[in-house]
N, C-alpha and C positions, 0 to 999 in steps of 0.2 A: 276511286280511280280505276278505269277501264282501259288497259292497253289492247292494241286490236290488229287483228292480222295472223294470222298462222305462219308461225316465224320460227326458225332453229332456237331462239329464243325472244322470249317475251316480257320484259320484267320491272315493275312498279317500282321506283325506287324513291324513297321519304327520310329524308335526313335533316340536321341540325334544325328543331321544328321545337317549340312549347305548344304544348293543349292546355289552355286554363277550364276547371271546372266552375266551381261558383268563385264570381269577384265583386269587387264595387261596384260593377257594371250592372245593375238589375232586372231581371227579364222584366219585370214590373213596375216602375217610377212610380210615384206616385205623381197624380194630374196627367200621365203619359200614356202614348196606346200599351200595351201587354202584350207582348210575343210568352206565351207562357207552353213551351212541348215540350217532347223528351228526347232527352240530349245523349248524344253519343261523342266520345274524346277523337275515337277512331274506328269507322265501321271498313270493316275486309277490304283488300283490295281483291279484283279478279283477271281478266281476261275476257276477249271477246272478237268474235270473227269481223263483225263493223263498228269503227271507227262511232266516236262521236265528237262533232266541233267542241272547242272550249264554251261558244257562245251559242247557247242553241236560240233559235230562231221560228221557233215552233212549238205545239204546246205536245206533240206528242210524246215524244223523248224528255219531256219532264217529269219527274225531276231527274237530275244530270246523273245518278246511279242508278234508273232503271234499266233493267235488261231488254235488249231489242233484238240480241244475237244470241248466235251460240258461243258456248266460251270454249276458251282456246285449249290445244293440247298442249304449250308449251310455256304455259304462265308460270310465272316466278314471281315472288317479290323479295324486296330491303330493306328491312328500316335499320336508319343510323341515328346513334344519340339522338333522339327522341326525351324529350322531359314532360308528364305530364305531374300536373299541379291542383292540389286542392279538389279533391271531391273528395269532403270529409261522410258525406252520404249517400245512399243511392237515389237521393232524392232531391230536387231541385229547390230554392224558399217558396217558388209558388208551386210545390206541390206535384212534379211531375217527375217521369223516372229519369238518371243518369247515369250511365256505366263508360268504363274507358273504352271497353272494346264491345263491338258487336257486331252481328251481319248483315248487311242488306236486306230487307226482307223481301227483295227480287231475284235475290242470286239464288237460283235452283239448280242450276251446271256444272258451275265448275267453281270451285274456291279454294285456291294455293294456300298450302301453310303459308302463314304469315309469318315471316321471320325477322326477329328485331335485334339488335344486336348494340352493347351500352346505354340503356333503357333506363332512364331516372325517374325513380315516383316520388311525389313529393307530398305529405299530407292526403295518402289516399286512405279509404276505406275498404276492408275487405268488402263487403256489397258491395262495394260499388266499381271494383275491377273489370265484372264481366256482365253480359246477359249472352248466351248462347241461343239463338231461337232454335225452335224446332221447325220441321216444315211443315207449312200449311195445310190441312184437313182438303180445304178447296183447291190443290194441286192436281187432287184425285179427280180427273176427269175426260172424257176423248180428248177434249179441246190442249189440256196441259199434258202432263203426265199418267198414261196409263196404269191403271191398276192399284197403284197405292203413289203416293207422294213423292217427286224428285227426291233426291238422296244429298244431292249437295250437302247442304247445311247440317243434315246427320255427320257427318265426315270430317267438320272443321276442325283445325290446330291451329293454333298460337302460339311459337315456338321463342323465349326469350335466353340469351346468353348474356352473362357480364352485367346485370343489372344492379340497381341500386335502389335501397330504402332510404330516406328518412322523413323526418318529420313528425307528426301526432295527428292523426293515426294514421297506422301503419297496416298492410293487409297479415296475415298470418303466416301468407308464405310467403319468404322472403329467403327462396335460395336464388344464387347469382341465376342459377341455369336452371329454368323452370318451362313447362308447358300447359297450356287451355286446350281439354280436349271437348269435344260436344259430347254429351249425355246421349248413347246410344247401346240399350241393352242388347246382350248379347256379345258385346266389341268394349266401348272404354272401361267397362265392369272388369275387364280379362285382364286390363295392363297392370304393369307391378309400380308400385309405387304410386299411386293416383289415389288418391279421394274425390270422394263428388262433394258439391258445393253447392248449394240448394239453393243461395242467391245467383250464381250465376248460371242455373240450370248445364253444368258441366261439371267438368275433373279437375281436378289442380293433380299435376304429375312431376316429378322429378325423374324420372327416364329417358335417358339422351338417342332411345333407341326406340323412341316414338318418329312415326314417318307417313307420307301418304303414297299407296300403291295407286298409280296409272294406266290404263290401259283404251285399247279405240279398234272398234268392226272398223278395216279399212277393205272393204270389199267393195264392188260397184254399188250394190243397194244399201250402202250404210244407213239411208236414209228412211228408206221404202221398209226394211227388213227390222221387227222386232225383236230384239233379243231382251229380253228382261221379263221376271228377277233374274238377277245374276247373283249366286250365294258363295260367298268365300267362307271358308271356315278353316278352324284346326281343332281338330279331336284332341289334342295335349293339355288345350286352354280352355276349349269350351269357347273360342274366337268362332261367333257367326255372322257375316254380316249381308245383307238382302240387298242390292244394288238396285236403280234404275237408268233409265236412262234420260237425255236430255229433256228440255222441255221444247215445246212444238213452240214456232217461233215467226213461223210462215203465215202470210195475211193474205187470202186472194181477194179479198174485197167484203163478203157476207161469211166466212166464214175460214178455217186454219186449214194448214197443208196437209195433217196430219202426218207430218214427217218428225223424225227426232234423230240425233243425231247420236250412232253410240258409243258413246263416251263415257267410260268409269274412274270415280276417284271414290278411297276407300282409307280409312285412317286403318295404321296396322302399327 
């Protein structure tokens, strides 16, 4: 989901909703066609300067989460009572990956804590809670992101309160009030209370004082003028973390605007 517009506020809201993982339903019949890919419960929601129809009409803007803008300063999201069910593995019966959560592999911009609040697992697998990506190697380039790779997806959190386990199996962590940080040295290495999780290429953290820092060049050439890396740090923690900025987004016809818009968001 893409809310869009630059608005005093922005905010994705998901409530009273089940996500089933594997059911009777089989990606593979037998005698039947096979839809057999890898399945996400719940990929991020974000934020974005243009709108997209519910029904798109065209083949560019497919599929309905790719990014075509830039995303917004004022994204927020909600999830309420959310239940997801049965992903006893991170793997699908025919053989492909599934995780509850993960991110767009288009969002480079901008990606709002995801905030869930009364949050029921049922029958999950620790595997299978998360995949965090990283960002793309081919990010690096005039046409995207200058220098080294957007930053978005380094940055992401999953923030849950009031949650619930049961079932067989269970993931490991199972405190009411838990967080999914992205795997990013120098920065989720520094929080207290975080482990990393090698299935979900991220942190499991229980610190309620996990957050994401905001900020935006509002000058006339926000667009024109590059400012990046941008490095935050604290000498206390050994907290570093390299910013960039948006990704180019502009299409004149044969080739991009080389504009980017600069906008930082920074897990802290």
């Amino acid at each position: 989901m893409q809310p869009a517009g630059e608005k005093e506020k922005n905010i994705a809201v998901f409530k009273d909703s089940f996500i089933y993982g594997e059911t009777e339903a089989e990606d593979c019949p037998v005698d039947h066609d096979c839809y057999c890919e890898d399945k996400e419960g719940f990929m991020a929601f974000s934020g974005r300067h243009n709108p997209k129809v519910p029904h798109i009409d065209a083949a560019s803007p497919l599929p309905h989460y790719k990014v075509k803008s830039y995303g917004t300063w004022a994204a927020d999201t909600y999830m309420r009572k959310i239940t997801f069910s049965d992903f006893p593995t991170n793997a699908t019966a025919c053989g492909r990956q599934q995780r509850l959560f993960a991110l767009s592999k288009y969002e480079s911009d901008m990606q709002p804590t995801q905030n869930f609040e009364y949050t029921t697992f049922i029958n999950v697998h620790q595997d299978a809670m998360a995949y965090i990506m990283d960002p793309p190697e081919k990010w690096n380039n005039v046409d995207d992101c200058i220098g080294f790779p957007c930053t978005a997806p380094s940055n992401a959190i999953f923030s849950f309160k009031q949650s619930k386990f049961s079932g067989i199996p269970q993931p490991f962590i199972r405190d009411r009030s838990f967080q999914i940080v992205a795997d990013l040295a120098g920065v989720s290495d520094t929080f207290e209370n975080c482990e990393y999780v090698e299935s979900w290429n991220a942190w499991g953290c229980t610190n309620a004082n996990l957050g994401q820092l905001m900020f935006i060049g509002d000058d006339s050439d926000w667009e024109d003028r590059n400012v990046a890396p941008v490095w935050l740090t604290n000498e206390e923690t050994g907290y570093s973390n390299k910013l960039n900025h948006q990704m180019d987004h502009v299409w004149d016809g044969f080739y991009t605007g080389q504009l980017h818009k600069q906008q930082y968001t920074a897990q802290i």
